[in-house]
C-alpha positions, 0 to 999 in steps of 0.5 A, spaced: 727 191 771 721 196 770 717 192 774 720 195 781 716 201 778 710 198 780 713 197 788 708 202 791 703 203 786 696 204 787 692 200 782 685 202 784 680 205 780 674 207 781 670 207 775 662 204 773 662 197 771 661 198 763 667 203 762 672 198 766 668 192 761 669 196 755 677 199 756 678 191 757 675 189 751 680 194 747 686 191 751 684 184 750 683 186 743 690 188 742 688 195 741 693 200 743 691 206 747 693 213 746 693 219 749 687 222 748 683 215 749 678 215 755 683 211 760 682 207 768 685 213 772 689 206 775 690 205 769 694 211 767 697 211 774 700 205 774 704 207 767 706 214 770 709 211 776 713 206 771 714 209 766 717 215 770 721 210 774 723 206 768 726 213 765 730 215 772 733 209 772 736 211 765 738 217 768 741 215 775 745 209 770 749 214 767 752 216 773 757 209 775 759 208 767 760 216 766 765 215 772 769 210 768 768 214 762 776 217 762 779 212 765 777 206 760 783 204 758 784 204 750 781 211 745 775 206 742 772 204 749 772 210 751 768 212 745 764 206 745 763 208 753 761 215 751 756 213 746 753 208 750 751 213 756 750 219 751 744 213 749 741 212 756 741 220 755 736 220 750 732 214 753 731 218 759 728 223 755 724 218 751 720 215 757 720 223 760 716 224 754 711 217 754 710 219 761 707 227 759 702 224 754 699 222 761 699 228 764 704 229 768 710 234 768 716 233 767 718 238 773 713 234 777 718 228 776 724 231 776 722 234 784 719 227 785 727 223 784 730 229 786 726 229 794 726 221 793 718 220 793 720 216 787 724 211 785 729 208 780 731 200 779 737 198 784 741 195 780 744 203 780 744 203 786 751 198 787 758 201 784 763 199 779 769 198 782 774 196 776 773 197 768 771 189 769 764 192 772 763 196 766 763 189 762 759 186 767 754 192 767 752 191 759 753 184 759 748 182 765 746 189 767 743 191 760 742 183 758 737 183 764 733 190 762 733 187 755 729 182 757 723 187 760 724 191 755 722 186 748 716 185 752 715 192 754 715 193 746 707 190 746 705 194 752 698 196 751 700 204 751 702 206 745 707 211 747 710 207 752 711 201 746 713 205 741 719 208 746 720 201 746 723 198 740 728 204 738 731 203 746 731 195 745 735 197 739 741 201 741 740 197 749 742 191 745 747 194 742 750 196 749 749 188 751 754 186 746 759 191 749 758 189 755 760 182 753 766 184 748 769 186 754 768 181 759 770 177 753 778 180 752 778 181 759 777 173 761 782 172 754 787 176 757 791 175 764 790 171 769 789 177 773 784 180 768 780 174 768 780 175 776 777 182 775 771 179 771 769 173 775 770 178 781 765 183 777 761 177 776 760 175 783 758 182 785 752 184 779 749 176 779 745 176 784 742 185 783 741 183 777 736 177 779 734 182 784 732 187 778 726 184 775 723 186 782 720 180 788 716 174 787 709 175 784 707 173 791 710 179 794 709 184 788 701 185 789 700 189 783 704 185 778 697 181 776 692 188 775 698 190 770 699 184 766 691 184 766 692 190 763 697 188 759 702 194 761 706 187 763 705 180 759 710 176 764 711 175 771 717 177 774 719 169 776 719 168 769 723 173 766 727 172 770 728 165 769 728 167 762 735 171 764 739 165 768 738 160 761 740 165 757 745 168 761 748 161 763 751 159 757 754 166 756 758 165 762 761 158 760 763 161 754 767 166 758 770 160 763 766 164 769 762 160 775 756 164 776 756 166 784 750 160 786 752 153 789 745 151 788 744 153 780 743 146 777 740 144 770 732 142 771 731 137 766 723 137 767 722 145 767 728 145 761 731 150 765 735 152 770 734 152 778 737 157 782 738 159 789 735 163 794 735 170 793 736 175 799 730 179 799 732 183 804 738 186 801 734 188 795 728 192 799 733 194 804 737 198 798 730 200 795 728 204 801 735 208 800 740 204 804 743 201 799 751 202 798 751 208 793 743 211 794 746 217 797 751 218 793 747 217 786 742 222 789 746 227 791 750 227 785 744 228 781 741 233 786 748 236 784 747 237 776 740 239 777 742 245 780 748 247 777 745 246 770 739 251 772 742 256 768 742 252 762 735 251 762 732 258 764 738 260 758 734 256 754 728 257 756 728 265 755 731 263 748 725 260 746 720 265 749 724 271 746 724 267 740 716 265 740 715 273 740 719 275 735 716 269 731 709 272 733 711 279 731 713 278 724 706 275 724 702 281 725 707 286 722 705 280 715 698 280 717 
């Protein structure tokens, strides 16, 4: 999912030879590195402009099941609903967070999502339609991400890593959900049913498409893995994805939307059919079918949550001079 925040990357460093030589040697050592520890600058832009993208695409992802938040159709879903949103909050102040260690605001970041000079995964980019699409999005939506996120776990930076294992763990949670729906929905009626095999028809093949292009076309994904900033290819996760995500669908008596899906007995997996690339780089460049809409919206709360943060902000200066004040007068 998050390897759509390396598209446009600039990996290039130009350091001597000794200093690249000896940070590899930490990374193949397993070491972590910290803030402060002497970096690539390619190295520290690279997880800038991942880390930053991963924590917009939570920001954004709030947006279509925020939306559903009040129409859910019994008191616990809503309850659950609100409190996997409220989730994707504090993951996008997570990353925020993991991304300053490195040097860049989070105004900086902000006004990057807000002008459209970043980016978010594009999977945010499609609508949910019915409540069945809620289910759809944790189940395969969620399910996608947890598989770049466990991995993500071992990223080289140890900021990013550690963000990691507390949103694998509520993500995780979110999955289940997700499928618990998808669940009484294809228990129910024969209509309900039909809202979860339509849900599924729409989000298979986007979330395929979020573990980002074929490792041919994703130029920056090898310096990552060198790096260990990734530990596998995009291809492979996500294979990973469709084994798991096969077996779930049979259980719930759905047919994944792919003719060509067949079982490859030599690989131990499954094979899948083409994916259309040029719809995923069509909505990745801003055309997709919610795009504007997402952004507007957030340009939206962005400003009429202004007041908030300059309320909170003179607070906090007020009650740093106050603090100060009672220092001197101790003194």
């Amino acid at each position: 999912m998050y390897s759509q925040g390396l598209i446009g990357a600039d990996g290039k460093t130009h350091e001597d030879a000794a200093f690249l030589a000896a940070f590899q040697a930490r990374i193949d050592a397993e070491q972590k590195i910290e803030p402060n520890d002497p970096m690539p600058e390619g190295y520290r832009k690279t997880l800038v402009r991942q880390i930053s993208q991963h924590a917009h695409s939570e920001i954004i992802g709030m947006q279509p099941e925020g939306n559903w938040i009040s129409r859910a159709p019994t008191l616990r879903r809503k309850a659950a609903l609100l409190a996997k949103v409220q989730d994707e909050g504090g993951h996008g102040l997570y990353l925020y967070s993991a991304a300053e260690t490195l040097g860049v605001s989070r105004e900086e970041m902000t006004e990057q999502l807000l002008s459209g000079a970043a980016k978010y995964s594009s999977i945010f980019n499609y609508p949910a339609l019915t409540w069945a699409d809620i289910g759809a999005i944790g189940w395969l939506v969620d399910g996608a991400a947890i598989m770049n996120q466990i991995v993500l776990c071992r990223c080289s930076y140890g900021p990013y890593a550690r963000a990691m294992i507390r949103i694998c763990k509520e993500e995780s949670f979110h999955q289940r959900q997700g499928y618990e729906i998808m669940i009484a929905l294809c228990n129910g009626s024969e209509e309900q049913k039909e809202l979860a095999q339509d849900a599924l028809n729409r989000f298979w093949w986007p979330s395929l498409m979020m573990f980002g292009p074929p490792e041919g076309e994703s130029v920056h994904s090898n310096q990552s893995m060198i790096w260990k900033i990734k530990r596998f290819s995009n291809d492979d996760l996500r294979d990973k994805f469709i084994n798991a995500s096969v077996p779930q669908a049979e259980k719930l008596g759905l047919t994944i939307p792919d003719p060509d899906l067949k079982w490859n007995e030599a690989k131990q997996g499954y094979d899948h059919g083409e994916i259309d690339w040029d719809e995923f780089w069509r909505v990745v460049k801003g055309d997709g079918i919610c795009n504007r809409e997402r952004l507007k919206n957030r340009r939206r709360v962005d400003r009429d949550g202004a007041w908030v943060r300059e309320a909170a902000m003179a607070h906090a200066q007020k009650r740093a001079a106050r603090t100060a004040s009672a220092r001197i007068a101790a003194e």
